[in-house]
Each structure stands twice: as C-alpha cells, then as structure tokens.
Backbone as CSV, one residue per row, in Angstrom:
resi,resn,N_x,N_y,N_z,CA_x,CA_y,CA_z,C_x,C_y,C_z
1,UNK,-76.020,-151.774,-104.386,-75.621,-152.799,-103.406,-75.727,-152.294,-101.967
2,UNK,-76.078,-151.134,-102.004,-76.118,-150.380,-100.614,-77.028,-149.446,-100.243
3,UNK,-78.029,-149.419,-100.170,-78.919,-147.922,-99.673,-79.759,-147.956,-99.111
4,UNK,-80.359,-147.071,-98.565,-81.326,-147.020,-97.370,-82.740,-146.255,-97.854
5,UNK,-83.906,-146.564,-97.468,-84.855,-145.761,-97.481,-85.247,-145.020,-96.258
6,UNK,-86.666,-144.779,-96.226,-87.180,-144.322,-95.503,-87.600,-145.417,-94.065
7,UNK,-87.152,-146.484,-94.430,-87.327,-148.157,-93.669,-86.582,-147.534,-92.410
8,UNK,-85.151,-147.128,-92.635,-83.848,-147.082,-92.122,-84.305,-145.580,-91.405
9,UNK,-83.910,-145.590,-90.218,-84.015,-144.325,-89.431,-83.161,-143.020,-89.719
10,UNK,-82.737,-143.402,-90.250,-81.866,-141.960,-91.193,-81.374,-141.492,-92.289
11,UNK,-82.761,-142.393,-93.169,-83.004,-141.919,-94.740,-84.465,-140.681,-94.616
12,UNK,-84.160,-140.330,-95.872,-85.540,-139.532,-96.158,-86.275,-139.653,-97.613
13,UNK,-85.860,-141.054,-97.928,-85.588,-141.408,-99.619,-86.818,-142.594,-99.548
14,UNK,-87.631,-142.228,-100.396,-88.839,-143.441,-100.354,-88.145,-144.540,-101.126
15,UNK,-88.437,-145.161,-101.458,-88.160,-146.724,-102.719,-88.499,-146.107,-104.007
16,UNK,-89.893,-145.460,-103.826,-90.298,-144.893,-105.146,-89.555,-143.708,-105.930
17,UNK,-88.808,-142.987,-104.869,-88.272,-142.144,-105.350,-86.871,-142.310,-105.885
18,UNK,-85.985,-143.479,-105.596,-85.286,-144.044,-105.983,-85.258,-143.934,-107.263
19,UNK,-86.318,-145.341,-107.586,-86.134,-145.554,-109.261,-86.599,-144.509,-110.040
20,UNK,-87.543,-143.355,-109.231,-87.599,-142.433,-109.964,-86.488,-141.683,-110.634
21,UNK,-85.442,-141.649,-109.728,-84.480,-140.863,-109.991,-83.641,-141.668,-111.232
22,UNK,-83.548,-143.299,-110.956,-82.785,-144.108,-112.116,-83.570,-143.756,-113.419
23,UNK,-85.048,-143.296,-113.613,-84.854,-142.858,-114.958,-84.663,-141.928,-115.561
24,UNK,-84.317,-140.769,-114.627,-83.193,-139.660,-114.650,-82.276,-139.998,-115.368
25,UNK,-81.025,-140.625,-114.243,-80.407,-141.592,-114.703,-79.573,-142.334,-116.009
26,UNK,-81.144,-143.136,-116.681,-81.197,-143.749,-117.562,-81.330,-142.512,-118.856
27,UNK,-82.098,-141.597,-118.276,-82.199,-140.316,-119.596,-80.284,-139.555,-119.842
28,UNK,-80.033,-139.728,-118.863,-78.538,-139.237,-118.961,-77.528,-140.047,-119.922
29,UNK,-78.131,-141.346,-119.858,-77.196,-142.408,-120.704,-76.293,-143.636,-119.757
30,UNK,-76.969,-143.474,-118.632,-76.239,-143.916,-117.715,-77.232,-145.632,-117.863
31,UNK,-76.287,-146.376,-117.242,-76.671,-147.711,-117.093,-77.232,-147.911,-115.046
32,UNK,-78.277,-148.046,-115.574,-78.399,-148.801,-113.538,-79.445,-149.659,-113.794
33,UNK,-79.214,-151.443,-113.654,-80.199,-151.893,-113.498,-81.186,-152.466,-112.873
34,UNK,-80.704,-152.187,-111.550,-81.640,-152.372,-110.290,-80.849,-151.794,-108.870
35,UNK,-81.437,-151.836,-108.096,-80.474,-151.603,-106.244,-81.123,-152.505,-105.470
36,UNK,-80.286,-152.506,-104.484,-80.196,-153.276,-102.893,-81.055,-152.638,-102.013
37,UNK,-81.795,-152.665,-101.210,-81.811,-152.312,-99.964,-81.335,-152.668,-99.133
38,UNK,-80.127,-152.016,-98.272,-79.647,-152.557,-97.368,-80.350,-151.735,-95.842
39,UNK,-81.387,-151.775,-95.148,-81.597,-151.261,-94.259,-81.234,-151.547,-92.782
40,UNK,-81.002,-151.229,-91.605,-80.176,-151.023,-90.933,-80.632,-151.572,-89.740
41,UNK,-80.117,-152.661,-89.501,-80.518,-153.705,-88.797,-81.557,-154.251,-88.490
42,UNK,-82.093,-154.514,-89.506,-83.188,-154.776,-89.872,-83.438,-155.688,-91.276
43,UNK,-84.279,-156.553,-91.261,-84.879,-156.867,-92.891,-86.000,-157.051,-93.195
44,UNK,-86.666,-155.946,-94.056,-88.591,-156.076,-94.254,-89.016,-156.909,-94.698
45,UNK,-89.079,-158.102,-94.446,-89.576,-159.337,-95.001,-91.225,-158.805,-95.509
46,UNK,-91.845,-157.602,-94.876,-93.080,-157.739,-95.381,-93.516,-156.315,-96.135
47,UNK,-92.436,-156.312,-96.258,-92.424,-155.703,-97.936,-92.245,-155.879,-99.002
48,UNK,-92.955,-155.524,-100.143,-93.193,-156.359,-101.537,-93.202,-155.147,-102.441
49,UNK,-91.966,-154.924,-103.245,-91.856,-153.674,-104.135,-91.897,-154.303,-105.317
50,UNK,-92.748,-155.660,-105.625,-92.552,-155.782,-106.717,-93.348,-154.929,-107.929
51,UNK,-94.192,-154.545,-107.915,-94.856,-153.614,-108.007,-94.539,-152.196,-108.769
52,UNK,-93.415,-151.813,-108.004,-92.534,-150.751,-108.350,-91.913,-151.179,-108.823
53,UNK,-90.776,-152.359,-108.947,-89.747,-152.346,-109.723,-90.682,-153.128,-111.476
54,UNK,-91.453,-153.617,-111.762,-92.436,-153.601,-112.639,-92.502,-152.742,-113.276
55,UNK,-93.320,-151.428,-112.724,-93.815,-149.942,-113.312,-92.213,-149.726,-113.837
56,UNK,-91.295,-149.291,-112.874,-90.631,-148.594,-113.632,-89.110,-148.988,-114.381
57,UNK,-88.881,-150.684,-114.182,-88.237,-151.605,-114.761,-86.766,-151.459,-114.314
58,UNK,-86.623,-151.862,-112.695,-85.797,-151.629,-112.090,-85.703,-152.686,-111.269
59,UNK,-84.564,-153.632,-111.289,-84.968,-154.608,-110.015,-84.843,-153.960,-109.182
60,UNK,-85.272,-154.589,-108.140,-85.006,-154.122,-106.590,-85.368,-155.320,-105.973
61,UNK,-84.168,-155.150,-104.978,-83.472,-156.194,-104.005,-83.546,-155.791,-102.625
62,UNK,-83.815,-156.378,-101.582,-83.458,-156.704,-100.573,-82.231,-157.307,-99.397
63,UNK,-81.661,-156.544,-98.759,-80.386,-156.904,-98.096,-80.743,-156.380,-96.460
64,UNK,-79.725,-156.078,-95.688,-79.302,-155.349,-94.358,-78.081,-154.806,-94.374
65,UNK,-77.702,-153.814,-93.812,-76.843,-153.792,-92.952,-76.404,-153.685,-91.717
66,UNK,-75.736,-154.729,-90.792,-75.662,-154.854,-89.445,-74.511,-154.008,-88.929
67,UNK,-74.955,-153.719,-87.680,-73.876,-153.253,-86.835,-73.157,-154.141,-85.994
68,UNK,-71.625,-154.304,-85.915,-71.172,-155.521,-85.491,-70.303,-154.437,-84.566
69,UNK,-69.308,-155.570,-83.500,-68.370,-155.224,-82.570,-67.456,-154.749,-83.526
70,UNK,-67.405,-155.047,-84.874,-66.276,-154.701,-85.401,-66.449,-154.148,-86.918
71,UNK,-67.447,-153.102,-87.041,-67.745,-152.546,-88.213,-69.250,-152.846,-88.247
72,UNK,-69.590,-152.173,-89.771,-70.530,-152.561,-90.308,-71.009,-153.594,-91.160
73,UNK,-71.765,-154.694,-91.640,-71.465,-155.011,-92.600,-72.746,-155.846,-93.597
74,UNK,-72.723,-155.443,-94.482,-73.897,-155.703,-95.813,-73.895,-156.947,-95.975
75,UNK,-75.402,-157.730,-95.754,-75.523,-159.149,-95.692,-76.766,-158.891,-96.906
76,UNK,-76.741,-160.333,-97.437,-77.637,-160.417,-99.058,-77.947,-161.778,-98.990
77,UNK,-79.473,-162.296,-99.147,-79.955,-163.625,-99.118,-80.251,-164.086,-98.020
78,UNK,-80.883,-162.742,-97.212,-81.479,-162.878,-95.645,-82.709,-163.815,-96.122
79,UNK,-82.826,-164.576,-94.622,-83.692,-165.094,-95.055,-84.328,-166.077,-93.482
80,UNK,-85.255,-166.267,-93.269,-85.918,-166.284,-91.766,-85.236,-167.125,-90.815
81,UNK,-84.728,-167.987,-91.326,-83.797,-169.228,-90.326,-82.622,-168.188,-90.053
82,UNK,-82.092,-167.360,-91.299,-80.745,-166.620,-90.518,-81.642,-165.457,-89.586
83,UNK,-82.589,-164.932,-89.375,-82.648,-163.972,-88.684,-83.486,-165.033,-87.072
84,UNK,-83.506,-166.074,-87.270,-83.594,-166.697,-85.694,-82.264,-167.170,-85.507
85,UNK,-81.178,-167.210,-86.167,-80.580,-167.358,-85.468,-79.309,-166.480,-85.426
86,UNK,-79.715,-165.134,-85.765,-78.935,-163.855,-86.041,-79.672,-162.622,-85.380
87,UNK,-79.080,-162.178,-84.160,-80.254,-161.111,-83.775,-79.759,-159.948,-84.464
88,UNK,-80.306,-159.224,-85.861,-79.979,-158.090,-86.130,-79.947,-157.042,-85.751
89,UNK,-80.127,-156.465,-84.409,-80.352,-155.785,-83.919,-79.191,-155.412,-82.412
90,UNK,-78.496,-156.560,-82.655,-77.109,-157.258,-81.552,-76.335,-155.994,-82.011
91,UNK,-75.563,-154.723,-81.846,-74.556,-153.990,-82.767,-73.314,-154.563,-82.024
92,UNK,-73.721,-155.669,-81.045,-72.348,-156.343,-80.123,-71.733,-157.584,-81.015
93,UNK,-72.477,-158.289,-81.388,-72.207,-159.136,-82.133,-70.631,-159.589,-83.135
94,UNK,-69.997,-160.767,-83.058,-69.124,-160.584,-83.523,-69.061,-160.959,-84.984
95,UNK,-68.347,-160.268,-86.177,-68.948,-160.095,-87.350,-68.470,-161.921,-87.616
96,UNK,-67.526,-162.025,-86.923,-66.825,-163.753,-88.032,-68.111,-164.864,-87.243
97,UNK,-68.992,-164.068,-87.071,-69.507,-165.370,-86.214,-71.155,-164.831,-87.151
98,UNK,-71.664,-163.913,-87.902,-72.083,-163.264,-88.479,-71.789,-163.968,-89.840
99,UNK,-70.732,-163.716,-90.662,-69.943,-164.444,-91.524,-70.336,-165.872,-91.443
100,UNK,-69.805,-166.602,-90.672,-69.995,-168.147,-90.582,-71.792,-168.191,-90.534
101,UNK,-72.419,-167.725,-89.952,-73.795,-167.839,-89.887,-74.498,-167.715,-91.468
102,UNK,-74.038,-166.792,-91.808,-74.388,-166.738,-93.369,-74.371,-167.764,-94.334
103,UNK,-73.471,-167.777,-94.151,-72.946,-169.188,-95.538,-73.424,-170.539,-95.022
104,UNK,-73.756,-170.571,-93.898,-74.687,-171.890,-93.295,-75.955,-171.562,-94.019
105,UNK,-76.251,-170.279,-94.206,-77.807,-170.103,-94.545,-78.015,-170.054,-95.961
106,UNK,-76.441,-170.022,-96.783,-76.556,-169.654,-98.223,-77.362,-168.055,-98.101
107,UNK,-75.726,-167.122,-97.243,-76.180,-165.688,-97.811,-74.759,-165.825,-97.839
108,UNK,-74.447,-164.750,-97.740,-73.402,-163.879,-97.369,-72.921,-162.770,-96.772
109,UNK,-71.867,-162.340,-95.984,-72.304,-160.819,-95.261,-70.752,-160.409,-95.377
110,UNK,-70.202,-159.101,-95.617,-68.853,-158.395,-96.159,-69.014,-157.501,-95.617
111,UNK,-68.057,-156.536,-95.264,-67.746,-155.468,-94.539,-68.320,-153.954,-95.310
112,UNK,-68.584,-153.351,-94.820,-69.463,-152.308,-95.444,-67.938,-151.217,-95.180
113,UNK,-67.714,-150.099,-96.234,-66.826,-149.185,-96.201,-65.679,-149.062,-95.255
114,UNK,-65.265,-150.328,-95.668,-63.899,-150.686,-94.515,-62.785,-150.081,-94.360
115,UNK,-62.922,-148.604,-95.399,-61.806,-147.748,-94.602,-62.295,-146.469,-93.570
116,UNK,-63.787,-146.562,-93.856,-64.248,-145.328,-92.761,-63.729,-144.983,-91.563
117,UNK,-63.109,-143.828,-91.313,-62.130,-143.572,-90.254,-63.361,-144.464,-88.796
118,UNK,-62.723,-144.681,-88.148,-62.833,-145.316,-86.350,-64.033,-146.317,-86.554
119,UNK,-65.028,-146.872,-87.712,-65.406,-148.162,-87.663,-65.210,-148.990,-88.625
120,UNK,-64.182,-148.572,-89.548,-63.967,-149.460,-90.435,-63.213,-150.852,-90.242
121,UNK,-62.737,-151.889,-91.321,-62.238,-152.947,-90.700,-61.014,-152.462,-91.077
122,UNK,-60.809,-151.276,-91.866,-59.281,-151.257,-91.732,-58.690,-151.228,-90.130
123,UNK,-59.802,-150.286,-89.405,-58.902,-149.959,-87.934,-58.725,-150.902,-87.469
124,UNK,-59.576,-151.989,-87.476,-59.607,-153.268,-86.745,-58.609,-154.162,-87.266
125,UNK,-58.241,-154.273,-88.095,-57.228,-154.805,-88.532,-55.795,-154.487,-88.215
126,UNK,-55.505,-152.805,-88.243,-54.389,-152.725,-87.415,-54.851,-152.618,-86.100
127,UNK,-55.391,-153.266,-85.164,-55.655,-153.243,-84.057,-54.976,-154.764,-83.837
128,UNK,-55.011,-155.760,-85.054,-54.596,-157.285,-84.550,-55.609,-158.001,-84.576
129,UNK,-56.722,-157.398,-85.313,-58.058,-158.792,-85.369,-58.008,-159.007,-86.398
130,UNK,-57.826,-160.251,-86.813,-57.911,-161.026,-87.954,-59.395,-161.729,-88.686
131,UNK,-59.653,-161.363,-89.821,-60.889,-161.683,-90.246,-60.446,-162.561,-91.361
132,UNK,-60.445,-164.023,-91.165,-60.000,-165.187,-92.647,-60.620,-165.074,-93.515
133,UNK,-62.422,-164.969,-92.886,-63.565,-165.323,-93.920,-63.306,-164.091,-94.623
134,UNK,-63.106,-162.854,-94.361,-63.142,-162.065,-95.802,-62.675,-162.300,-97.072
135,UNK,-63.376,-162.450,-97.962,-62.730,-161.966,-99.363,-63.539,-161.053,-99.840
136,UNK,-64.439,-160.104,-99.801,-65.344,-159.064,-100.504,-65.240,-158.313,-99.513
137,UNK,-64.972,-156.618,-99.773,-65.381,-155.619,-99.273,-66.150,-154.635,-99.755
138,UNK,-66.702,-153.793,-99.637,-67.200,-152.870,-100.035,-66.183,-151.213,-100.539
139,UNK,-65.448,-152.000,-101.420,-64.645,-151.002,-101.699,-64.538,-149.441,-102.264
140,UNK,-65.637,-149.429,-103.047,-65.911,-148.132,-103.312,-67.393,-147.983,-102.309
141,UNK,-67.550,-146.367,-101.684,-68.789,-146.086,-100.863,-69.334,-144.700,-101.334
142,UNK,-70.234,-144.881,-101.896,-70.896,-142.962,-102.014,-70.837,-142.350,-101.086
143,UNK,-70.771,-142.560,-100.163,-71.084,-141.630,-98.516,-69.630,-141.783,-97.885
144,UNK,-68.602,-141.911,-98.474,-67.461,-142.174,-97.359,-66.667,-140.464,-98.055
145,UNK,-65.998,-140.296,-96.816,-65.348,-139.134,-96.979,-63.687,-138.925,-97.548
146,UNK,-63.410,-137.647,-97.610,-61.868,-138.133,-98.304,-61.049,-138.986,-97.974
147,UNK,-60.415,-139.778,-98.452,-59.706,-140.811,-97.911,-59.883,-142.139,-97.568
148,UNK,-61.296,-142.257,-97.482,-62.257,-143.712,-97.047,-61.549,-144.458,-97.998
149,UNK,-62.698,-144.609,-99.123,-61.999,-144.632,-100.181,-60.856,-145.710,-100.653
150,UNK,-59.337,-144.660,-100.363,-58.517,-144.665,-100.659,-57.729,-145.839,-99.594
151,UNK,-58.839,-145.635,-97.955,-58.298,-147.109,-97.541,-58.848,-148.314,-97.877
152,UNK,-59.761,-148.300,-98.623,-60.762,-149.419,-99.087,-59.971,-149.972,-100.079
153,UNK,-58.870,-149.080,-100.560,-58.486,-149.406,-101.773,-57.072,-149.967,-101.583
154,UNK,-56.730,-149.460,-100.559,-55.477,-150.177,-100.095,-55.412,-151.498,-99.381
155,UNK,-56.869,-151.510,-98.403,-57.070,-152.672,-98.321,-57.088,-154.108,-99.074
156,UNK,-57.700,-153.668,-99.894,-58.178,-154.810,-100.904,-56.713,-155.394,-101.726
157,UNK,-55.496,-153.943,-101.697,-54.676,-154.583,-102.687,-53.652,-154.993,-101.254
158,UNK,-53.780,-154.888,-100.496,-52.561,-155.868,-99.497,-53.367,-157.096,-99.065
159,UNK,-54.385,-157.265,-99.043,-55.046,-158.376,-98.575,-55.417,-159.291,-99.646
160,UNK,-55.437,-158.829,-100.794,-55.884,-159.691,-101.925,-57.242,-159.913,-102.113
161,UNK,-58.309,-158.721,-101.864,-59.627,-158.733,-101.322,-60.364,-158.134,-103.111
162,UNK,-61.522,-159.084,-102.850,-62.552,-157.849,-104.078,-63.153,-156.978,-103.649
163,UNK,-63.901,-156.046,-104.275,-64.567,-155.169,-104.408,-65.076,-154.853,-105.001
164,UNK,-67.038,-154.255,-104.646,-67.957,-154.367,-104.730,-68.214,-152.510,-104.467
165,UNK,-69.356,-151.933,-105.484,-69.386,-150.474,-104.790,-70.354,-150.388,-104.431
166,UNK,-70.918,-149.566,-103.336,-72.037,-149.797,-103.190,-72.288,-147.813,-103.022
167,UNK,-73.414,-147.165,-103.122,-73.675,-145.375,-103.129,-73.915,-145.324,-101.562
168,UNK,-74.403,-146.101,-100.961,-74.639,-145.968,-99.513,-75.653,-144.632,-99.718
169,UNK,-76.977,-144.759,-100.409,-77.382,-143.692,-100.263,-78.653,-143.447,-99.118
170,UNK,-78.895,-142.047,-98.696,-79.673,-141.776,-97.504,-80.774,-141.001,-98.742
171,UNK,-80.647,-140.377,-99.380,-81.038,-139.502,-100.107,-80.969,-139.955,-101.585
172,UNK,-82.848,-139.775,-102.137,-83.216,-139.610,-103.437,-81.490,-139.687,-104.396
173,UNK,-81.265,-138.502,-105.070,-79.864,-137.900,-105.694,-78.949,-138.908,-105.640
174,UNK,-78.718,-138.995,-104.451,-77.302,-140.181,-104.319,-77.304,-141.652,-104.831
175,UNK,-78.231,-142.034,-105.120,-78.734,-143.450,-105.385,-77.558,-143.713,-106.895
176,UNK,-77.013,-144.730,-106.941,-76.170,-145.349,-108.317,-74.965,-144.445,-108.136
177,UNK,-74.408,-143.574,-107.177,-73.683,-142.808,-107.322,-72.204,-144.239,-107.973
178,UNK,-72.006,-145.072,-106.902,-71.212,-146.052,-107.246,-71.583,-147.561,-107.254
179,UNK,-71.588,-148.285,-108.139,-72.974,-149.233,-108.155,-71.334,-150.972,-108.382
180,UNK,-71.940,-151.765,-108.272,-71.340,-153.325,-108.528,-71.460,-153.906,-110.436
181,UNK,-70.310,-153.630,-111.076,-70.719,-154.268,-112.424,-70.406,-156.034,-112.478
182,UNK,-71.440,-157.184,-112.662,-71.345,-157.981,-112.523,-71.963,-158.664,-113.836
183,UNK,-71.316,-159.644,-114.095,-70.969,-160.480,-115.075,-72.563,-161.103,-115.649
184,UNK,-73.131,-161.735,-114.180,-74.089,-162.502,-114.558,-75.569,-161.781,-114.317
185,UNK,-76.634,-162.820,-114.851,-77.934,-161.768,-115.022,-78.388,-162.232,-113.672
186,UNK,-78.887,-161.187,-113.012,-79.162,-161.217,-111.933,-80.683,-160.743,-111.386
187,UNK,-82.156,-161.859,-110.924,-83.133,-161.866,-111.123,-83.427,-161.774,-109.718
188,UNK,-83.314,-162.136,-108.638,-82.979,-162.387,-107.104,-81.973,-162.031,-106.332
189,UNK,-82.537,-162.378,-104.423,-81.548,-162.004,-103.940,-80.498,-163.555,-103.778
190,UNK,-81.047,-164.765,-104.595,-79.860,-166.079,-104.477,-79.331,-166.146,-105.700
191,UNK,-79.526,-164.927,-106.556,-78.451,-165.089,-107.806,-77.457,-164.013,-107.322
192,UNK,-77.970,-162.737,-106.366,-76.982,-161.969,-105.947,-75.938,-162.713,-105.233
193,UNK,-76.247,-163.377,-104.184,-75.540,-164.267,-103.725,-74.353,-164.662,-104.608
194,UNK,-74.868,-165.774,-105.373,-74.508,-166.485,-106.501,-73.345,-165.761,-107.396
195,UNK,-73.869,-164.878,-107.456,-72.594,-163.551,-108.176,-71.464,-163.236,-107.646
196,UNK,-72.187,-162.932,-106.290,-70.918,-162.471,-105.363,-69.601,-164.018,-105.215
197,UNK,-70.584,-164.663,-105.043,-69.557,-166.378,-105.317,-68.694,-166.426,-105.898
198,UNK,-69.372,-166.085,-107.333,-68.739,-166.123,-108.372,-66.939,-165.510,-108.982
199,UNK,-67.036,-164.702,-107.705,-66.150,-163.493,-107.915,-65.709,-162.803,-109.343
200,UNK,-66.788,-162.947,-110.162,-66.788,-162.102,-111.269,-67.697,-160.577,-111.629
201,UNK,-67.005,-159.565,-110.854,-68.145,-158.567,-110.687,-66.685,-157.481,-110.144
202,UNK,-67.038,-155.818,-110.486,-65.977,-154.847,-110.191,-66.981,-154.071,-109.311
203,UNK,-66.237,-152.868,-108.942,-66.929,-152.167,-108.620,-66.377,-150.474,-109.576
204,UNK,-68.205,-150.041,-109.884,-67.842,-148.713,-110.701,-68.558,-147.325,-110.125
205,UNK,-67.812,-146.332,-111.003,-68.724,-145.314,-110.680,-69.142,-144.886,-111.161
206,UNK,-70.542,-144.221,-111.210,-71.744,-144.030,-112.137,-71.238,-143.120,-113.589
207,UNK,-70.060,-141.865,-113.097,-69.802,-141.182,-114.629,-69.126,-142.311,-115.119
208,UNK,-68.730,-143.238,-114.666,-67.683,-144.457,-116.106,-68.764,-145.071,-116.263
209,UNK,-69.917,-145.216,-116.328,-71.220,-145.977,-117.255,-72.103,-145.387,-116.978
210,UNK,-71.553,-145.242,-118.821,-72.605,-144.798,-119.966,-73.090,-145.594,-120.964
211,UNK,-74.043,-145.656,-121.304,-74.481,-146.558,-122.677,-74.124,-147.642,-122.238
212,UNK,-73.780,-148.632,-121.251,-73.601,-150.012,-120.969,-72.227,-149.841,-120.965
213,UNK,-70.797,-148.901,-120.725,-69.474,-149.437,-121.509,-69.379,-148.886,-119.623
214,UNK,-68.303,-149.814,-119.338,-67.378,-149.643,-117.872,-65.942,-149.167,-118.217
C-alpha cells in the first residue's frame, strides 16, 4: 500500500526488483499478492507495468504520496481530472481540501504514518487541527522508527480510526515488510478504492503471513 521506486527521488528499488524479491517472499511461505506504488508527488500515468506484474504474477498498483501543510498522505484512484485539479507537487496544500477533492473524483487520500515524530497527524492534532474526513490511517509503517508505530496505534484507538499497513519501502528487501489484509479480490486501482470503502481490511505484518493464515 506504500512504496517507492526508482520513480521517487529517494528510492534505489526498480519495480522489477520488487516482485523479484516477492518471490523470495513467496518461497519463504509468505503471502504477498501485489503492491502500491505510492510515488512522491507525483503519478506516472505513463507507465505500464503490466507486463511485469504478468511475468511474475504480482499485481501492481498505482497510487502517490503527497506532501501536505499537514503531513503526508497516500492517495489511490488518481486519476487525470484529480491531478488538474490537485497540484501534486503543492507540499503547501491543505490535506482536508485534498480529502474532499478525492472523493469528488472517486479516490481517496489518508494520512501516511501519522505518528512520525514532527510530520505526523498525530502532532497536528495536538496542535488543535481537526481532520473530520479521516477514518483510515496508515497505521502500521515499515520505515517509521521506535515509537511511530505505537502513535499510529494510539491514534486509531482514541479516534476510532482504521488501519491499513503499508512497508513504505525505498529499498528492494523492505518491500511487504507490513502489507493491508483485505477481504475483497482486488484487480485495480477502483476496487482498491472500493476496499478501502468497504472498511473491511487490517493491517499485518509480513512474519504473521504465512501460507495465507493472518
């Protein structure tokens, strides 16, 4: 639900090397059945991995993640009307206005590792900014440090929020570290959507699935 390639200015992780690694992975006993790209303010509309996820039987998806006045945050079901009227590239931008833009477009966009010390939405929240539209965070993060985490997790249970994991990976290795287990079969980025709707989906981490069991 979260990772970056070589797209993103501070990966070093091709696409290909990705799913290479999921059939690593998959030789371990582990379950992963596709990833996100979320690249960083930005969305490659003119890129086409279908190709790769074919060969090596991996979906792969397409997302962003934006930089807002008030965090980061992972949008899914980009799509050309939201990026005229969404400058991804704004890191001023205010996220509830981001939020509302989405769901006009039939996407969605949630806060990316909202306890990361000084940009998460936890800080912003005890700062006195109120965000209604949330209900999904990105509660578990591969890349967040001790404690992230643990505010992601506190978040979600005083606010009454879900959570979604995403590996946030920069690097080959890290990819599925913590991945989204979701209910429904998921072929696109408007069934991802659709899922996330749904609010039937956890978030796990890669040693608790094995052989398909969470």
């Amino acid at each position: 639900m979260h990772s970056h390639s070589v797209s993103s200015d501070d990966s070093r992780a091709t696409v290909e090397q990705y799913v290479k690694w999921i059939q690593v992975l998959r030789k371990r006993g582990h379950t992963v059945d596709g990833i996100v790209l979320t690249e960083h303010r930005k969305f490659d509309f003119d890129k086409d991995y279908s190709n790769l996820a074919s060969q090596y039987d991996v979906l792969i998806l397409k997302g962003s993640e934006l930089d807002t006045r008030f965090g980061h945050f992972l949008v899914y079901g980009v799509t050309q009307a939201l990026t005229q009227e969404i400058d991804f590239g704004d890191v001023r931008m205010d996220s509830r206005v981001l939020m509302q833009a989405t769901r006009q477009h039939d996407a969605i966009a949630l806060p990316a590792h909202p306890g990361r010390f000084g940009i998460g939405l936890t800080d912003y929240i005890a700062q006195g900014e109120a965000f209604d539209d949330v209900t999904i965070v990105e509660q578990f993060n591969g890349g967040s440090r001790p404690g992230e985490n643990e505010r992601a997790d506190e978040l979600c249970e005083s606010h009454n929020l879900l959570g979604i994991g995403g590996s946030d990976a920069h690097l080959t290795s890290h990819i599925a570290t913590c991945m989204t287990d979701f209910k429904a079969t998921i072929k696109s980025e408007g069934d991802l959507v659709d899922a996330l709707l749904s609010k039937e989906f956890q978030p796990v981490w890669l040693e608790n699935v094995v052989n398909g069991a969470t």
